[in-house]
C-alpha positions as CSV (number, residue, x, y, z in Angstrom):
1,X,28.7,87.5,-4.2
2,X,28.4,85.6,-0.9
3,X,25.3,84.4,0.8
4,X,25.7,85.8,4.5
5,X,22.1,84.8,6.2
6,X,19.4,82.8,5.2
7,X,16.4,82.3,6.7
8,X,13.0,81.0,6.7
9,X,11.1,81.4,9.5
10,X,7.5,81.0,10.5
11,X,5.4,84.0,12.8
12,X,2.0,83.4,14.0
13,X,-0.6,85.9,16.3
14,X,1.3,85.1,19.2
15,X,4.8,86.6,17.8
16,X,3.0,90.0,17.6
17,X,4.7,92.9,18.9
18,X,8.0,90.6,19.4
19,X,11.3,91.4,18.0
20,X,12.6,88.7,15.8
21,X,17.1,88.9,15.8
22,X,19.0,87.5,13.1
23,X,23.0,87.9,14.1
24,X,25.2,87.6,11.2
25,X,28.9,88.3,10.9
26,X,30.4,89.6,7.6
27,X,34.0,88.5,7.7
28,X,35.4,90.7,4.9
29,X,34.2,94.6,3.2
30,X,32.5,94.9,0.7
31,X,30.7,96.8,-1.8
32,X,27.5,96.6,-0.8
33,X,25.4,94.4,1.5
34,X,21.4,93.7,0.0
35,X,18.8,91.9,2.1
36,X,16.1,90.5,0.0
37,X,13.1,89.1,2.2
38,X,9.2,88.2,1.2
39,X,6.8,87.4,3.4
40,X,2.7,85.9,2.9
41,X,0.2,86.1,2.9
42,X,0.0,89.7,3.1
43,X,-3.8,90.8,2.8
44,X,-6.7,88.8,5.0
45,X,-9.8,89.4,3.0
46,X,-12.4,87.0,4.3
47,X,-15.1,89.5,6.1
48,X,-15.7,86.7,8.9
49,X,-12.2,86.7,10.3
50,X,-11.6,90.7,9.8
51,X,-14.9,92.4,10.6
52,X,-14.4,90.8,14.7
53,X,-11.4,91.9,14.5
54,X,-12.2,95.7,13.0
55,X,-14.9,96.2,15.8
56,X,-12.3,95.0,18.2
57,X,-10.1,97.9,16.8
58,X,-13.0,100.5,17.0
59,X,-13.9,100.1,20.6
60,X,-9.8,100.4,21.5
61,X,-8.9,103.0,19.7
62,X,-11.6,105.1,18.4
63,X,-13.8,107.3,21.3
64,X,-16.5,105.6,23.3
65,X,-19.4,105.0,21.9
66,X,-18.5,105.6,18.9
67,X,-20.0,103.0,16.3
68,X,-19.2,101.5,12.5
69,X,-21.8,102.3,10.1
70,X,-22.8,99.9,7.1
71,X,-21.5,102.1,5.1
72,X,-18.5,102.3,6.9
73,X,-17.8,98.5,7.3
74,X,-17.9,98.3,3.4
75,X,-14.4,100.7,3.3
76,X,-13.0,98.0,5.3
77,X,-12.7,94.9,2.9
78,X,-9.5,93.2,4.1
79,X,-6.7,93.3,7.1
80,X,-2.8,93.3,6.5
81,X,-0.1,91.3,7.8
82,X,3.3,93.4,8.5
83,X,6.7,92.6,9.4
84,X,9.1,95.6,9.2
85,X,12.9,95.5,9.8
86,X,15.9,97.3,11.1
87,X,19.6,97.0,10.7
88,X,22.7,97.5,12.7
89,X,26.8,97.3,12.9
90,X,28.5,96.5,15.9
91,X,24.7,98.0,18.0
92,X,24.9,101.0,16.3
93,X,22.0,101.6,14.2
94,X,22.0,101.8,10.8
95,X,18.2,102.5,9.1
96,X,14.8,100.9,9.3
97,X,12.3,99.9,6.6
98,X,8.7,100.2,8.0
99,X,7.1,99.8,5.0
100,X,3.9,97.6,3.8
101,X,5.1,95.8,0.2
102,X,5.7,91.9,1.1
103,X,8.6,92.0,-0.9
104,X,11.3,94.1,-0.6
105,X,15.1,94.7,-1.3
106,X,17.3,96.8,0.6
107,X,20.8,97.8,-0.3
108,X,23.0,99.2,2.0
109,X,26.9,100.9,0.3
110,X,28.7,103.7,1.2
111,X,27.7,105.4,-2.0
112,X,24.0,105.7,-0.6
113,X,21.5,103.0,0.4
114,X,17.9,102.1,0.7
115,X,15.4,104.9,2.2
116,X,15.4,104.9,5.4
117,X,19.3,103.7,6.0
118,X,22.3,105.4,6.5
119,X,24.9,105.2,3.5
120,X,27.7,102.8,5.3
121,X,30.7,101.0,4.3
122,X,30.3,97.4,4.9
123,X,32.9,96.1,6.8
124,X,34.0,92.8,8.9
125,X,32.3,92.6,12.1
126,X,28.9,91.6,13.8
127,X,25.7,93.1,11.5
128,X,21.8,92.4,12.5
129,X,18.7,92.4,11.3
130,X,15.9,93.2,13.8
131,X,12.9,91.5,12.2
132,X,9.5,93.9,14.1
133,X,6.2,91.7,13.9
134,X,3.7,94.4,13.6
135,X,0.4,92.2,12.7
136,X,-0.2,88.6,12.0
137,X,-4.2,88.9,11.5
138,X,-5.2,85.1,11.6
139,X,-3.4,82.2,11.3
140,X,0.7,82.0,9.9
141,X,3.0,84.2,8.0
142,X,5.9,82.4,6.3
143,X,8.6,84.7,6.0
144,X,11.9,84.3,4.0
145,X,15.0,86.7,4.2
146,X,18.6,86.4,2.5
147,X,21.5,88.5,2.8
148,X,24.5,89.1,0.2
149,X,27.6,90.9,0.5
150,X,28.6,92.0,-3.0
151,X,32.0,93.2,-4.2
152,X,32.3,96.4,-6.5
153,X,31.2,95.1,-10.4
154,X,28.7,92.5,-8.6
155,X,25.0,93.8,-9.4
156,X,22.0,92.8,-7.3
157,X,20.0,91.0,-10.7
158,X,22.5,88.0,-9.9
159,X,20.6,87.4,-6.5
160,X,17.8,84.7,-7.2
161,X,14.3,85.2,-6.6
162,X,13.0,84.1,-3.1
C-alpha cells in the first residue's frame, strides 16, 4: 500500500460553489486506488444562525410571497455542510460521489468500484480529485482526504482511520 495524496485543507463560506483540485500522479498500476476523506462539522443546529439563513432560502427559491409557518420552521432544526467529489485519469472522467455522509471511502478497481464510478484499471499517469464545495453554512469546515494505491492481496482495513 502506498500513500499517494494527503491532504488537509480548510473551506470557509467564501469557497462555496468553488472547485477545490488535488493533482496526483500514480507512478505504477495497481489493484485498486481508495480515497478516504472526512470532513466537520457536518450539521449546524443552532436556530440563530440557520433560521436567517432558511428564510433567506425561502424568498430565493420558493414562489413570492410565499411564507414559513411556525409549524413549518419546527421541520427545519439544523443546516448541512457538503463537500462532494469527482475523479479523473488523464481529464477523462471517471465517477462522482455527491453524497451527504461526512465520511466516506471510495474504491476505484477494474473489478467494479464505488457507486457512482466507472470500474477502471489504475494505471501510471496523472489522476485528480475535484473536491465540489456545495455549502459551508457558518463559519469553517476542516476537511481531510488520503489516497492509497493498493496492490492485489492489500485490503482497505490496513488504511488508518482519518
Amino acid at each position: 500500500m502506498k500513500k499517494l495524496l494527503h491532504q488537509d485543507l480548510v473551506f470557509s463560506v467564501e469557497d462555496v460553489r468553488k472547485n477545490i483540485l488535488l493533482p496526483f500522479q500514480v507512478d505504477q498500476a495497481y489493484d485498486s486506488l481508495v480515497i478516504h476523506f472526512h470532513y466537520g462539522p457536518k450539521y449546524i443546529r443552532d436556530k440563530e444562525i440557520i433560521m436567517p439563513q432558511i428564510q433567506a432560502c425561502v424568498k430565493k427559491y420558493f414562489p413570492a410571497g410565499y411564507e414559513l409557518t411556525e409549524e413549518d420552521m419546527k421541520e427545519y432544526t439544523q443546516l448541512l455542510n457538503f463537500v462532494t467529489l469527482s475523479l479523473d485519469k488523464e481529464g477523462e472522467y471517471v465517477g462522482c460521489a455527491h453524497r451527504h455522509p461526512p465520511e466516506q471511502t471510495i474504491i476505484i478497481s477494474s473489478r467494479g468500484s464505488s457507486y457512482g464510478f466507472a470500474p477502471q484499471t489504475v494505471t501510471p499517469g496523472a489522476w485528480r480529485i475535484v473536491l465540489h464545495v456545495q455549502a459551508v453554512v457558518v463559519g469553517t469546515v476542516d476537511f481531510t482526504l488520503d489516497a492509497y494505491g493498493l496492490e492485489e492481496g492489500e485490503s482497505i482495513d490496513a488504511i488508518p482511520a482519518l
